[in-house]
C-alpha positions, 0 to 999 in steps of 0.5 A: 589328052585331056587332063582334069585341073581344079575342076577343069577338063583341059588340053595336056599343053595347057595343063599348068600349076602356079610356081607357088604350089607347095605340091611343087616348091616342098613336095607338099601333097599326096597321090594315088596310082590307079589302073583301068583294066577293059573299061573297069578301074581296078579298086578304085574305091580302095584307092580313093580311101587311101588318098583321103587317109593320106591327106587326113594324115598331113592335114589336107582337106581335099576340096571334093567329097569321096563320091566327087573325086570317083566321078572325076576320076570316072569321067577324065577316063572318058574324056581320054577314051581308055579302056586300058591304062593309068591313073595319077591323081595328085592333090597339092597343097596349093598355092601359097607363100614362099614360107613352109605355112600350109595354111597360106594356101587357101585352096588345095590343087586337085590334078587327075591324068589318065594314059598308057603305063608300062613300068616294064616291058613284058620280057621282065614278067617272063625273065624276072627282075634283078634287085640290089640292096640299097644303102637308102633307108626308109623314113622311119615312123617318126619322120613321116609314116610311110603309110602317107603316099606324099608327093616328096617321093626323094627318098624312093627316087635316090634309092632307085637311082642307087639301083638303076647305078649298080645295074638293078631293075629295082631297089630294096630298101631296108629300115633303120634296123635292117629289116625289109621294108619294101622295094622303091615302087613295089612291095615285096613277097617270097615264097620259102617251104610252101609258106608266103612271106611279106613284111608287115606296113609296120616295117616300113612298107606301104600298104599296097593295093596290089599287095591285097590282092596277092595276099587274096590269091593267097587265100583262094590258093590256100597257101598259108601266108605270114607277114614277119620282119625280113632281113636280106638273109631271108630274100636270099634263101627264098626258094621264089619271090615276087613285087606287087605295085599297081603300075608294076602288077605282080612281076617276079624277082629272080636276083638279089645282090648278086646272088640268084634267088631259088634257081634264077628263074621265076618260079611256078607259084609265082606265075600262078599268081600271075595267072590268077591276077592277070584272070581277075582283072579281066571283069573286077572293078568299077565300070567306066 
């Protein structure tokens, strides 16, 4: 494997960062998850915006331009010869002092891997997952706006821990008002009367790439959509529901503390989603 490092191409083993990365001593950095479906990388150009606005957010400037980062991003995937797979791409701030001071790291860090990934075996897209309400709430706006895909991930991490604990495949997690945000990797959508309901990016939810895409099968459908605050009661008495994440694609949700959601089984609009998604991917995105 090859691994694309501060403008090198080099072998995976050999794929090191400095101990005075502050991508590593404080999470301090941002990423993107991209995915390549038959020799085409999926909303690539969607996902390189993000990971600029990201880095704008926090104050990084990426030492490539957007036009520099897609070929990079292009040709690691060649140097790997994937046709199918992933994408992680990871800038740090770089390395630095042993202080919080961002501006003593002069050159920031800019790491791009690209390999197989399969968040969950395919049996969970036929059976759907199981949730569980996580105590662990999402950062509030005026922490840190959830819309950054920084590096300090902790808080999804010890919400998925809670999840993986009670026996869930998946974490929900709520805001300081005990909305729905997101789940700990995916966003969230349910289905309840014929309508599609999803959280607004305003109640703590990253604006998913993959969560467009659902919101355009919506159209292409023509189911009405609504995003509208959420509370457990809502996903509870849904008659289906489903995550959307580019690592976990769109993969339905069947239980949620306990009790089954519709009837326990994954849904017929859930798995037209599935459909039109699995049929989209076949010829959309950037060719490699």
């Amino acid at each position: 494997m090859k691994i694309y490092l501060d403008g090198e191409f080099v072998p995976s083993e050999d794929a090191k960062v400095s101990v005075f990365d502050h991508g590593l001593l404080y999470g301090d950095g941002v990423f993107e998850g991209i995915r390549i479906y038959h020799n085409r990388v999926l909303r690539l150009g969607d996902h390189i915006d993000r990971l600029y606005d990201s880095a704008r957010a926090i104050c990084l400037a990426i030492p490539l331009s957007k036009a520099g980062m897609t070929e990079a991003v292009l040709e690691t995937i060649r140097r790997n010869g994937l046709s199918d797979g992933y994408v992680r791409l990871v800038i740090t701030r770089g390395v630095g002092t042993l202080g919080l001071n961002p501006y003593h790291c002069p050159k920031p860090g800019v790491i791009i891997i690209a390999d197989k990934i399969a968040l969950y075996p395919e049996e969970k897209y036929h059976d759907g997952l199981v949730l569980n309400t996580c105590a662990t709430r999402r950062p509030t706006v005026a922490s840190l706006s959830p819309m950054v895909k920084s590096l300090n991930y902790l808080n999804n991490i010890m919400a998925k821990i809670e999840a993986i604990q009670a026996g869930a495949d998946e974490g929900l997690m709520l805001n300081e008002q005990g909305y729905v945000a997101e789940c700990t990797g995916d966003n969230i959508f349910i289905l309840k009367n014929g309508e599609v309901l999803t959280p607004p990016v305003a109640s703590g939810a990253l604006r998913g790439v993959t969560r467009s895409i659902a919101i355009e099968i919506c159209m292409t459908m023509q189911l009405p959509l609504k995003e509208a605050q959420l509370t457990c009661y809502d996903i509870y008495t849904a008659d289906e529901c489903f995550l959307t994440g580019t690592a976990a694609e769109i993969i339905p949700a069947v239980r949620l503390d306990g009790r089954p959601i519709g009837d326990g089984r994954p849904g017929p609009v859930t798995a037209e989603f599935i459909r039109h998604f699995r049929e989209m991917v076949k010829h959309a995105g950037t060719p490699v």
